[in-house]
N, CA, C and O of each residue as an XYZ file, in Angstrom:
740
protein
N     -16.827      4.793     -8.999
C     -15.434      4.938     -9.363
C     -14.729      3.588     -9.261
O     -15.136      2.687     -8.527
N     -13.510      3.485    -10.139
C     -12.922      1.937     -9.872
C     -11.734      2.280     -9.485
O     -11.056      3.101    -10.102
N     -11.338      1.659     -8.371
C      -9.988      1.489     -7.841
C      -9.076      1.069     -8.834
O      -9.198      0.113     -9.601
N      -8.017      1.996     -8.730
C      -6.743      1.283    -10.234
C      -5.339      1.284     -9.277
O      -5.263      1.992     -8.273
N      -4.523      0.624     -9.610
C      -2.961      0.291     -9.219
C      -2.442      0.883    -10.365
O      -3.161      1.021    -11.355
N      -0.745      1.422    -10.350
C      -0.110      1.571    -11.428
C       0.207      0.493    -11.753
O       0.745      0.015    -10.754
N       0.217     -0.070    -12.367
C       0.574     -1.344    -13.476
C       2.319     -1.600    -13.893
O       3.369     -2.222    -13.733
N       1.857     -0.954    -14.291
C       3.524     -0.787    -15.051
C       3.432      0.693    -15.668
O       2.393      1.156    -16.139
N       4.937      1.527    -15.590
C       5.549      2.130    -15.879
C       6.191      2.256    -17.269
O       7.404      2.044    -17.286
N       5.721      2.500    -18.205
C       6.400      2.273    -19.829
C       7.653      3.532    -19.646
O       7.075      4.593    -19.409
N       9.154      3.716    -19.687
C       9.158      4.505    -20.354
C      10.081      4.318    -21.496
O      10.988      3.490    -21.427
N       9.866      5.138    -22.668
C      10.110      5.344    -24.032
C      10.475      6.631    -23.949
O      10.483      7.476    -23.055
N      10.981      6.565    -25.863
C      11.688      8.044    -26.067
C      10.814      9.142    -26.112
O       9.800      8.849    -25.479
N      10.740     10.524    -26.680
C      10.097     11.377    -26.369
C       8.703     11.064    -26.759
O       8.256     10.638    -27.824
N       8.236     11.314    -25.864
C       6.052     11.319    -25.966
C       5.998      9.689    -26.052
O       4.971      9.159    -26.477
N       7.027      8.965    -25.674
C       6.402      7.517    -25.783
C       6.032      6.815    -24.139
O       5.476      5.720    -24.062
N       6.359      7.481    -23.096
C       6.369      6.722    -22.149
C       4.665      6.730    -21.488
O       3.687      7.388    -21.845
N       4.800      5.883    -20.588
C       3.250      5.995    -20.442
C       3.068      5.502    -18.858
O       4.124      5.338    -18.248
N       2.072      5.301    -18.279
C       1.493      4.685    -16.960
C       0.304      3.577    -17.301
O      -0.739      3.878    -17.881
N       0.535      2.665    -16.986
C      -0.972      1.798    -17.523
C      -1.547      1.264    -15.931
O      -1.068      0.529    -15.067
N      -2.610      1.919    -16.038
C      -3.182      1.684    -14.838
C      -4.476      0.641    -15.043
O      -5.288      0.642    -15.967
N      -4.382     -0.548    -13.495
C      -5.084     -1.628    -14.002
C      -6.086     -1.591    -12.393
O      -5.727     -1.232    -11.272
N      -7.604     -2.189    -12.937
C      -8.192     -2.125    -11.885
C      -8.256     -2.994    -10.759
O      -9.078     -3.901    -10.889
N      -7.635     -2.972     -9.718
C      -8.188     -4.172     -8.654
C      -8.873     -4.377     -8.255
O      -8.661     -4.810     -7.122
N     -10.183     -4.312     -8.644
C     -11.205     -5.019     -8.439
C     -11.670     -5.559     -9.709
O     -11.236     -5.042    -10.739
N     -12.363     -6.374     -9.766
C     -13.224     -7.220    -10.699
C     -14.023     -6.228    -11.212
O     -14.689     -5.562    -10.420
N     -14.094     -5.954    -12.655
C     -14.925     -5.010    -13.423
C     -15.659     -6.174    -15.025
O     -15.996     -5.959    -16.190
N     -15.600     -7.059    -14.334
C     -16.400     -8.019    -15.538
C     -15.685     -9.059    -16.039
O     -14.806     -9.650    -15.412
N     -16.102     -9.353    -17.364
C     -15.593    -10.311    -18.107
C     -14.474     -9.688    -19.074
O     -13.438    -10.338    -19.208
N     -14.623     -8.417    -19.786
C     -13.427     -7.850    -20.377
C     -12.784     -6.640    -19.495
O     -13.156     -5.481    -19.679
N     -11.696     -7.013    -18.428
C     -11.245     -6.465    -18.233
C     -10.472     -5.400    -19.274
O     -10.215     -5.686    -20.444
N      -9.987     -3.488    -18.324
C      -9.588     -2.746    -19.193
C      -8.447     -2.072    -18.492
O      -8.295     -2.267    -17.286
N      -7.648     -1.305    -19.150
C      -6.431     -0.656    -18.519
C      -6.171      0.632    -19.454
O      -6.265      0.783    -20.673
N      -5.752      1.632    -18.246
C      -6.017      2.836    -19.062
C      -4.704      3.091    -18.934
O      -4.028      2.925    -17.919
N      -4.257      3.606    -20.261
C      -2.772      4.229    -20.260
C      -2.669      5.494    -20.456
O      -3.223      5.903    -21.477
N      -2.087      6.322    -19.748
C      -2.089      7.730    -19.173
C      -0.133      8.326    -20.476
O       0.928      7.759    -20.214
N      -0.164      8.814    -20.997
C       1.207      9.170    -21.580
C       1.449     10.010    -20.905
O       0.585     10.642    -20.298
N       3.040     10.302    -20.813
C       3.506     11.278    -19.838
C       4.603     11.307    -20.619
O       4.850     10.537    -21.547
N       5.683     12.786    -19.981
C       7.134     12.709    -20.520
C       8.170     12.757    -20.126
O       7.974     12.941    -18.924
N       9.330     12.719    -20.290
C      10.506     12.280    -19.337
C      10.858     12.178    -17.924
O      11.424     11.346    -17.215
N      10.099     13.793    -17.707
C      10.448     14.489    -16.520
C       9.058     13.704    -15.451
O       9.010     13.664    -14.221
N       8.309     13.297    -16.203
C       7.068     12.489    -15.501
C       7.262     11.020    -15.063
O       6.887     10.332    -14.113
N       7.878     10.873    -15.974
C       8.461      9.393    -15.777
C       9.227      9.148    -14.672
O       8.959      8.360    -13.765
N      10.494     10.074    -14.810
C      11.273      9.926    -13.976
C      10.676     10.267    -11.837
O      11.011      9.781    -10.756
N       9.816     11.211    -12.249
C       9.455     11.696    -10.954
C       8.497     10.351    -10.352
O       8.320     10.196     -9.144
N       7.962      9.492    -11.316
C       6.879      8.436    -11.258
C       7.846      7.437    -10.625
O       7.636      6.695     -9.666
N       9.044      7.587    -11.425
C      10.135      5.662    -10.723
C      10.765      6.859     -9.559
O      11.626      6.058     -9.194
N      10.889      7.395     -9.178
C      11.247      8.495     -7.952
C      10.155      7.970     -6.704
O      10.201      7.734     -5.497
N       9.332      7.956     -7.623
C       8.236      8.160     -6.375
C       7.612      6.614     -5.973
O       6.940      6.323     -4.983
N       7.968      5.926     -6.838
C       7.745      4.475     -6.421
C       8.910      3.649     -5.892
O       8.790      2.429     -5.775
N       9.810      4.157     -5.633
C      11.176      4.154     -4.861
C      11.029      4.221     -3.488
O      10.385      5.224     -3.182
N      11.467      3.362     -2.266
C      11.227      3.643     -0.805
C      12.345      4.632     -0.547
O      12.255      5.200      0.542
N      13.335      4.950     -1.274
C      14.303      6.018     -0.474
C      14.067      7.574     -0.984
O      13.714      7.882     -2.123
N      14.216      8.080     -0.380
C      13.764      9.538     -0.587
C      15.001     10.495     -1.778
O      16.222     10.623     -1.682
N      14.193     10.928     -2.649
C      14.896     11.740     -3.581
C      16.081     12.591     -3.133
O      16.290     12.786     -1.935
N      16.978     13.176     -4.241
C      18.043     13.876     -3.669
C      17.541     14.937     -3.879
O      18.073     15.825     -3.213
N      16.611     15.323     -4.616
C      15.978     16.379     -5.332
C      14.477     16.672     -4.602
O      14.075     15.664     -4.021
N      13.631     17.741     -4.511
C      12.415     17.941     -4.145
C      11.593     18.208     -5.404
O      11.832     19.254     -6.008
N      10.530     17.279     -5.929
C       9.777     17.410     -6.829
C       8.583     18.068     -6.938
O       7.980     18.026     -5.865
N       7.958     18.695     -7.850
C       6.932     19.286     -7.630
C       5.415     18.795     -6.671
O       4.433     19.404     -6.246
N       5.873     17.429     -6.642
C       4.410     16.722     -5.614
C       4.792     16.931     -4.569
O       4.046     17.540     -3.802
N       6.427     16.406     -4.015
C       6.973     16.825     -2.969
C       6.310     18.094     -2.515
O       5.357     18.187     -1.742
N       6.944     19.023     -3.098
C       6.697     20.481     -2.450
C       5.160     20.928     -2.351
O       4.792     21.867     -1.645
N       4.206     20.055     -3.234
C       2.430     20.436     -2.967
C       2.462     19.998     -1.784
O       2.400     20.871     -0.918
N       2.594     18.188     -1.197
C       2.625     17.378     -0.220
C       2.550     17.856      0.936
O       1.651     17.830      1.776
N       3.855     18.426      0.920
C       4.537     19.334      1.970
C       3.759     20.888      2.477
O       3.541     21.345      3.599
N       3.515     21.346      1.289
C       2.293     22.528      1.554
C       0.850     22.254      2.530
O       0.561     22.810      3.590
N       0.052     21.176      1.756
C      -0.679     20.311      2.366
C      -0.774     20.200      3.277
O      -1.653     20.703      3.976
N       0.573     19.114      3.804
C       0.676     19.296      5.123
C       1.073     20.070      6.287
O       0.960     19.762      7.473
N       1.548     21.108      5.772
C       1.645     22.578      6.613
C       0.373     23.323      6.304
O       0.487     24.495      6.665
N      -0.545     23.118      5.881
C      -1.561     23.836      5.677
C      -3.225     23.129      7.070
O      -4.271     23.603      7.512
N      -2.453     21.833      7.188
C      -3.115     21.132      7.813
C      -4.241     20.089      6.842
O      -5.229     19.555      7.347
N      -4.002     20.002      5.950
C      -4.939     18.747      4.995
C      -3.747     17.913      4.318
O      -2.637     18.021      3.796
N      -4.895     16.877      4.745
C      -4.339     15.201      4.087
C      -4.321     15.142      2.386
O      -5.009     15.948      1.760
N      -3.787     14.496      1.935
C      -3.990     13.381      0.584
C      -4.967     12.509      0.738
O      -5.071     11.795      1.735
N      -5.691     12.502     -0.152
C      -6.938     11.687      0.243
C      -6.734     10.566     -0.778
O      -6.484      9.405     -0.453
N      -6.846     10.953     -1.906
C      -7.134      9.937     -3.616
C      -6.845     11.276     -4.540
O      -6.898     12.505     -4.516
N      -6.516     10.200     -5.332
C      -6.522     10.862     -7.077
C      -7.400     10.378     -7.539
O      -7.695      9.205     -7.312
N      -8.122     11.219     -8.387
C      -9.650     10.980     -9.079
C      -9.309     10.851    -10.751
O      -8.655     11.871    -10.971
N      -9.430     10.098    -12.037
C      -9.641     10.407    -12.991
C     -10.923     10.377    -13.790
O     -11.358      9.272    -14.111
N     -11.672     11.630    -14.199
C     -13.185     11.632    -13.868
C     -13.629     11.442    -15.626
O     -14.328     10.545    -16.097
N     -12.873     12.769    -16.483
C     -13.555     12.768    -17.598
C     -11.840     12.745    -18.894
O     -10.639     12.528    -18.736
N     -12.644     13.066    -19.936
C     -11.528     13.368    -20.688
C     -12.246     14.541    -21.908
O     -13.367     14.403    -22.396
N     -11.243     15.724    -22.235
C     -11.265     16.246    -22.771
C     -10.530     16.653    -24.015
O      -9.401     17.133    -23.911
N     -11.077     16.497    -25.139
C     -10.195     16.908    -25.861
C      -9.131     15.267    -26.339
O      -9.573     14.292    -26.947
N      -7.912     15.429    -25.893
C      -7.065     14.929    -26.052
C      -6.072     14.472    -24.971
O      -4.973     13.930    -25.092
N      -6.869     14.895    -23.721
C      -6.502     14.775    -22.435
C      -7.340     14.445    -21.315
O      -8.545     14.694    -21.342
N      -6.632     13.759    -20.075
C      -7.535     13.353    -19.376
C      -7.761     14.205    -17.972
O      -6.885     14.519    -17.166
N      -9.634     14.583    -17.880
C      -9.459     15.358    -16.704
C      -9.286     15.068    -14.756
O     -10.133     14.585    -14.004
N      -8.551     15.335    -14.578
C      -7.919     14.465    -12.993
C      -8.170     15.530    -12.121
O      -8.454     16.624    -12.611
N      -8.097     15.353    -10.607
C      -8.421     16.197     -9.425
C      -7.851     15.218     -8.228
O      -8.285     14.133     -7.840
N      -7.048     15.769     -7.913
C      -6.249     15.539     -6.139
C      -7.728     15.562     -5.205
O      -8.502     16.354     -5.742
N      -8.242     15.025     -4.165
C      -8.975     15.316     -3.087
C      -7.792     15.551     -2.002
O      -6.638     15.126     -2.055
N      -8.390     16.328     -1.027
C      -7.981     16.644      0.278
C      -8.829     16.856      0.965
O      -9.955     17.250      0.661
N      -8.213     16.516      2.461
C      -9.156     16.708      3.758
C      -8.300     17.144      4.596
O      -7.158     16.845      4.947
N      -9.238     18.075      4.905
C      -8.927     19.252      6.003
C     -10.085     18.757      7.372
O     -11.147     19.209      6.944
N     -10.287     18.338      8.230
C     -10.824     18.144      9.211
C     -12.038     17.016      8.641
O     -11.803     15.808      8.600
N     -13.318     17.594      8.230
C     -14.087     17.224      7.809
C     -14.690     17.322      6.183
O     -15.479     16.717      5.457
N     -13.690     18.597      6.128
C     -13.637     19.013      4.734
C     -13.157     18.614      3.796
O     -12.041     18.100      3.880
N     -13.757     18.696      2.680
C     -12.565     17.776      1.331
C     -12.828     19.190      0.957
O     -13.730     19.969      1.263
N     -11.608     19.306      0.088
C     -11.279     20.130     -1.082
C     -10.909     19.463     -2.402
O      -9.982     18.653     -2.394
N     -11.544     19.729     -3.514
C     -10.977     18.803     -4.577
C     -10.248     20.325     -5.955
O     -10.854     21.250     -6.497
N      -9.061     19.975     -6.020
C      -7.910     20.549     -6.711
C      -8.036     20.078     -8.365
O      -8.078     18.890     -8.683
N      -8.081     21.016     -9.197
C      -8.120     20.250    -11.441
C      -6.114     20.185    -10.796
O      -5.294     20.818    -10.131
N      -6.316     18.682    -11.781
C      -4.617     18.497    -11.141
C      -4.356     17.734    -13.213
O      -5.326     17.429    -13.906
N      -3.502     17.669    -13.495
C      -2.986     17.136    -14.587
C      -2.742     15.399    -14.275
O      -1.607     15.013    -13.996
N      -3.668     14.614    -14.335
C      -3.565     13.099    -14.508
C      -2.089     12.570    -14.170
O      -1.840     12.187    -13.027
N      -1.436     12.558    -14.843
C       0.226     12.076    -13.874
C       0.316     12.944    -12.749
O       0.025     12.255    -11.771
N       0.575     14.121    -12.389
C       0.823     14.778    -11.334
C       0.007     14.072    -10.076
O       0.578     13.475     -9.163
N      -1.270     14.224    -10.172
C      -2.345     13.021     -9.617
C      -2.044     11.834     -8.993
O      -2.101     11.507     -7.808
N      -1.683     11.185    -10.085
C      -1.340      9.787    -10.148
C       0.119      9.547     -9.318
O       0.379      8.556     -8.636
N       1.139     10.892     -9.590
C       1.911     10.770     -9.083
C       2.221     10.911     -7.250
O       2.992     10.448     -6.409
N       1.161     11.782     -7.331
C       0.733     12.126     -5.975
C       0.535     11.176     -4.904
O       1.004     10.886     -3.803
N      -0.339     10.829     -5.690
C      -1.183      9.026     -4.864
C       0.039      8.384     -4.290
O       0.294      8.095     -3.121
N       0.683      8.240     -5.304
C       2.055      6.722     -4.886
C       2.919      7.621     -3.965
O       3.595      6.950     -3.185
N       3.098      9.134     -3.834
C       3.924      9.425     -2.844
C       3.732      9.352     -1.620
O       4.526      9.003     -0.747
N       2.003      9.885     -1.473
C       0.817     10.087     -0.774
C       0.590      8.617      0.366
O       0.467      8.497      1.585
N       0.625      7.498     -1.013
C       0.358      6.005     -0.490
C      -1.279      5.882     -0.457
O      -1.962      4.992      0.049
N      -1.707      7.126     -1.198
C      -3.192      7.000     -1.606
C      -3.132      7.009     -2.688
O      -2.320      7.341     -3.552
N      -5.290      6.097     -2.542
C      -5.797      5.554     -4.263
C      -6.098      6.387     -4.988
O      -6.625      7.448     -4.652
N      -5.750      5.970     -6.368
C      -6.216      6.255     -7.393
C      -7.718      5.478     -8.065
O      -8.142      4.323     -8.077
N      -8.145      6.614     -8.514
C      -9.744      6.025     -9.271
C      -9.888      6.629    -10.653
O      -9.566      7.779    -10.951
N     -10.438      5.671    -11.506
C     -10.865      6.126    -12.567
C     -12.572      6.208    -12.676
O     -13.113      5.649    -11.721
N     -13.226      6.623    -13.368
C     -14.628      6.764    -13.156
C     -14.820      5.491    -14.635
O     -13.999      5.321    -15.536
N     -15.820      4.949    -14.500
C     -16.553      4.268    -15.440
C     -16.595      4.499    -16.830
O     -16.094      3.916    -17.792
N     -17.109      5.207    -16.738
C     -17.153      6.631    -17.918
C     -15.354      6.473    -19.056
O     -15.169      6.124    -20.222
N     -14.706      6.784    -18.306
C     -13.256      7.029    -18.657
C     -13.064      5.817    -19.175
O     -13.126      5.565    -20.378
N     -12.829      5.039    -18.307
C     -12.236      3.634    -18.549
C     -13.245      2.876    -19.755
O     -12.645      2.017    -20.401
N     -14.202      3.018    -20.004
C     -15.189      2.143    -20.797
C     -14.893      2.963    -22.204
O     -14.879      2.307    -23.246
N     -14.560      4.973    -22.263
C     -13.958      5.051    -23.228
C     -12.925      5.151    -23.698
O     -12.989      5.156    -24.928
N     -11.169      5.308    -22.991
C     -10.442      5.589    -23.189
C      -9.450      3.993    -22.692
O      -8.349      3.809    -23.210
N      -9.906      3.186    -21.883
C      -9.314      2.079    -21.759
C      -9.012      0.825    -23.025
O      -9.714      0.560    -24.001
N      -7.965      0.324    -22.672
C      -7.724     -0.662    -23.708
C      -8.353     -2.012    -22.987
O      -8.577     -1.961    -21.777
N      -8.624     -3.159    -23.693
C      -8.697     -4.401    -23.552
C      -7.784     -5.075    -22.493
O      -6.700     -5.472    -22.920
N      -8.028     -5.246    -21.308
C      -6.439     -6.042    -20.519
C      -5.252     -7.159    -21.426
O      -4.025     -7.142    -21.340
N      -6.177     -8.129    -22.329
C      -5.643     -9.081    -22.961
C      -4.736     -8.000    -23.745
O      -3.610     -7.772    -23.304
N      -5.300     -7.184    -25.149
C      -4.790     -6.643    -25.892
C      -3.332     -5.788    -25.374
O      -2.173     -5.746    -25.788
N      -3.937     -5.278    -24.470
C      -2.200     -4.712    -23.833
C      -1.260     -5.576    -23.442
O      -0.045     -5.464    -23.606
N      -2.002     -6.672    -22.782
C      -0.435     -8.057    -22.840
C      -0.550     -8.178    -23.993
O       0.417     -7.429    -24.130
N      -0.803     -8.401    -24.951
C      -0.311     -8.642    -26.387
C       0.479     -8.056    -26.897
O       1.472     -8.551    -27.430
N       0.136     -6.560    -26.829
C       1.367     -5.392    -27.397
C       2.795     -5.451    -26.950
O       3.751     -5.495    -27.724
N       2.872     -5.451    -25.590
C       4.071     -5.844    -24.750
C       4.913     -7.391    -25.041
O       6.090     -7.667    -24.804
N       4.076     -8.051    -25.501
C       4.588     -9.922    -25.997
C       4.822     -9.429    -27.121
O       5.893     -9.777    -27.618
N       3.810     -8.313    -28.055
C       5.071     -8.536    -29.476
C       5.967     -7.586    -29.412
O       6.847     -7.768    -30.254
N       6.146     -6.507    -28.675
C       7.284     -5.406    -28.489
C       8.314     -6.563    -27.745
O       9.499     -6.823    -27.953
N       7.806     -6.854    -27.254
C       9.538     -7.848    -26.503
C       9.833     -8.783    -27.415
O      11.034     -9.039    -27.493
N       9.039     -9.440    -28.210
C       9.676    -10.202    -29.232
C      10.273     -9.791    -29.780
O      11.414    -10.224    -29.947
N       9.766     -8.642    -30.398
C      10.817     -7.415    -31.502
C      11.828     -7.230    -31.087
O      12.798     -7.487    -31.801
N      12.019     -6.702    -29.747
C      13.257     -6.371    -29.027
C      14.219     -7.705    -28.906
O      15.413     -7.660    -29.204
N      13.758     -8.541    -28.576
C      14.474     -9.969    -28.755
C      14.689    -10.058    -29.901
O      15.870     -9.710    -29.924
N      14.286    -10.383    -31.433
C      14.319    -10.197    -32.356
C      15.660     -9.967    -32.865
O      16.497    -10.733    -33.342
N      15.646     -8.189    -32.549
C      16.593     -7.153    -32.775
C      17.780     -7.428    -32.218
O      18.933     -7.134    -32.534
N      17.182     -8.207    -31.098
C      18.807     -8.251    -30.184
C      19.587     -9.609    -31.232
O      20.495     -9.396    -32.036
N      19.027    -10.823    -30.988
C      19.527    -12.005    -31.698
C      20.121    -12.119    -33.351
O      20.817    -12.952    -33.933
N      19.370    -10.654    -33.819
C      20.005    -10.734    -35.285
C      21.257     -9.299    -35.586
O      21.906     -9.051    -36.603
N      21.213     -8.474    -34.055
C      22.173     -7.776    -34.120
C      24.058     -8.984    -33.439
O      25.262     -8.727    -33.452
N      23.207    -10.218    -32.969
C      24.437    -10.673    -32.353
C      25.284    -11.185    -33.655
O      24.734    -11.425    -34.730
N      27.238    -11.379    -33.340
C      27.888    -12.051    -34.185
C      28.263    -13.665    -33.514
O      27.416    -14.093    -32.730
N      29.146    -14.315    -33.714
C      29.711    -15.450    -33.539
C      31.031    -14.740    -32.663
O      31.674    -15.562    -32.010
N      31.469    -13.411    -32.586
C      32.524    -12.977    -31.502
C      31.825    -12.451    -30.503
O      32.408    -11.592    -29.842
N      30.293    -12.844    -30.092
C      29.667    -12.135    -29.102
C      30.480    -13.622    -27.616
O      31.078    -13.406    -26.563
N      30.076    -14.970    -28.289
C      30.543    -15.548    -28.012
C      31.532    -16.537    -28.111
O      31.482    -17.536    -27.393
N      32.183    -16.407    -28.706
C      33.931    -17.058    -28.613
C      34.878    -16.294    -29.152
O      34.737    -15.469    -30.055
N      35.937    -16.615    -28.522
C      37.089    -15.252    -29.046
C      37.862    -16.273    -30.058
O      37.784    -17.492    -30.204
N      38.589    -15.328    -30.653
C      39.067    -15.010    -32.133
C      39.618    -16.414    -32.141
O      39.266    -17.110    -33.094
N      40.534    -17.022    -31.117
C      41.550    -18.480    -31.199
C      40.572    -19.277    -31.007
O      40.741    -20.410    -31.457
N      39.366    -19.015    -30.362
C      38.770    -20.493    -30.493
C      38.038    -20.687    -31.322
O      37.402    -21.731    -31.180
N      37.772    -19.984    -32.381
C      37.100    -19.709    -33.932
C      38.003    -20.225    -34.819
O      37.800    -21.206    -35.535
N      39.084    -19.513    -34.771
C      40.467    -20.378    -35.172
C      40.434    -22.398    -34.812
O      40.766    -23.417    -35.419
N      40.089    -22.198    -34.059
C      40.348    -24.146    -33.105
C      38.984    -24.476    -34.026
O      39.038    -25.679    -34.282
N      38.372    -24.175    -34.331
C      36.628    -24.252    -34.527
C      37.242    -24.781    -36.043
O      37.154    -25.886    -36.579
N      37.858    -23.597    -36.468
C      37.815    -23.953    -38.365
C      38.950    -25.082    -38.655
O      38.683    -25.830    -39.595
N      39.960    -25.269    -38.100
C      41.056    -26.326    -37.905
C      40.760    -27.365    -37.343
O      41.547    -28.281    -37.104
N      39.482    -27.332    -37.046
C      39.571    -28.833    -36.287
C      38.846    -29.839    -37.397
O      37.914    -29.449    -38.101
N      39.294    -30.934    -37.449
C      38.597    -31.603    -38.780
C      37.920    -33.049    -38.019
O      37.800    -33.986    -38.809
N      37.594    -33.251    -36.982
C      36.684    -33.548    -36.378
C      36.529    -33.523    -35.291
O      37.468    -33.103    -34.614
N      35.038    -34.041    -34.474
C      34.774    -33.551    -33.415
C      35.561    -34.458    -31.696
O      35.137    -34.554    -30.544
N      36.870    -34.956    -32.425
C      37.548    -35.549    -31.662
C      38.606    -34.380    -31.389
O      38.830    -34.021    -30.233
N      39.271    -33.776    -32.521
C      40.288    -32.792    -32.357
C      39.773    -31.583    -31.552
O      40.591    -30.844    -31.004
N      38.479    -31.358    -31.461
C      37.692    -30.452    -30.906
C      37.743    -30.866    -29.377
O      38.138    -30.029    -28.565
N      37.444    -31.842    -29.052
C      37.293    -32.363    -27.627
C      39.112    -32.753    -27.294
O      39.305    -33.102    -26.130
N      40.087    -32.723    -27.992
C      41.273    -32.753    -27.413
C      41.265    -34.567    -27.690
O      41.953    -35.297    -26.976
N      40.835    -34.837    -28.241
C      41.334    -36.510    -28.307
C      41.459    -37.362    -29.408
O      41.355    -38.588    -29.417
N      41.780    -36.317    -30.683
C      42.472    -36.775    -31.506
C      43.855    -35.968    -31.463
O      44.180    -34.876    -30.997
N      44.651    -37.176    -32.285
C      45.748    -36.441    -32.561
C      46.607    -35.938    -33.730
O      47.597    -35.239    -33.513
């Protein structure tokens, strides 16, 4: 299994947000990062849960957590093992004394678990070799989405973003760059 960190947190509009989870350990020469999609309510419980102050709200990991630990078993790891379909298959471990119990959990819920938990997440080999992206290629996507966004921003700006109306006025009246600096007359 490979140890993964959450990476970064994407979120986007509906069905766009995501988790990109990256491995800390050394897995070769092409590193990979698996991005998990999730949706609003996932997102939000994800920057909730990577937050040191405690929610105003009790979330559904909350209240497993909490079961857990009135039940007498730990959080152990989040596992992401296979993928099916169009989805990826995940499992919570727990330990009860000596016992593990392993729980089919939905991949964010999992994932989300871990970071509340302050336990690892793993992806299996398997997963990551088919469902992972390129490490480089995902900084790439993100360098040209922020360009775009920069882009967008610089050609949505006017000339009243920065100077107001009289000094646009002073700008077109001034007939050189002495009257501009105040030292012609």
């Amino acid at each position: 299994m490979i140890p993964v960190v959450v990476e970064t947190l994407v979120v986007g509009g509906p069905n766009e947000s995501k988790i990109i989870l990256r491995p800390i350990v050394d897995t070769g020469p092409n590193p990979r990062v698996l991005s998990v999609y999730i949706d609003m309510g996932e997102a939000l419980a994800l920057s909730m849960a990577a937050q040191t102050k405690s929610p105003k709200q009790i979330y559904e990991e909350d209240l497993s957590l909490r079961i857990m630990e009135q039940l007498g078993a730990d959080f152990s790891r989040s596992v992401i093992y296979g993928i099916e379909k169009d989805r990826y298959l995940a499992r919570v471990v727990l330990r009860r004394g000596t016992e593990e119990i392993k729980v089919e959990a939905k991949a964010s819920d999992a994932i989300t678990m871990s970071i509340k938990a302050k336990a690892p997440i793993y992806v299996s080999p398997e997963v990551m070799a088919a469902a992972g992206a390129p490490l480089s290629a995902d900084k790439k996507a993100n360098e040209e989405r922020e360009a775009l966004d920069f882009h967008n921003f610089v050609e949505g700006l006017n000339p009243d973003d920065f100077v107001s109306e009289a000094e646009l006025d002073d700008l077109r009246n001034a007939d050189n760059l002495d009257d501009l600096l105040g030292g012609g007359q």
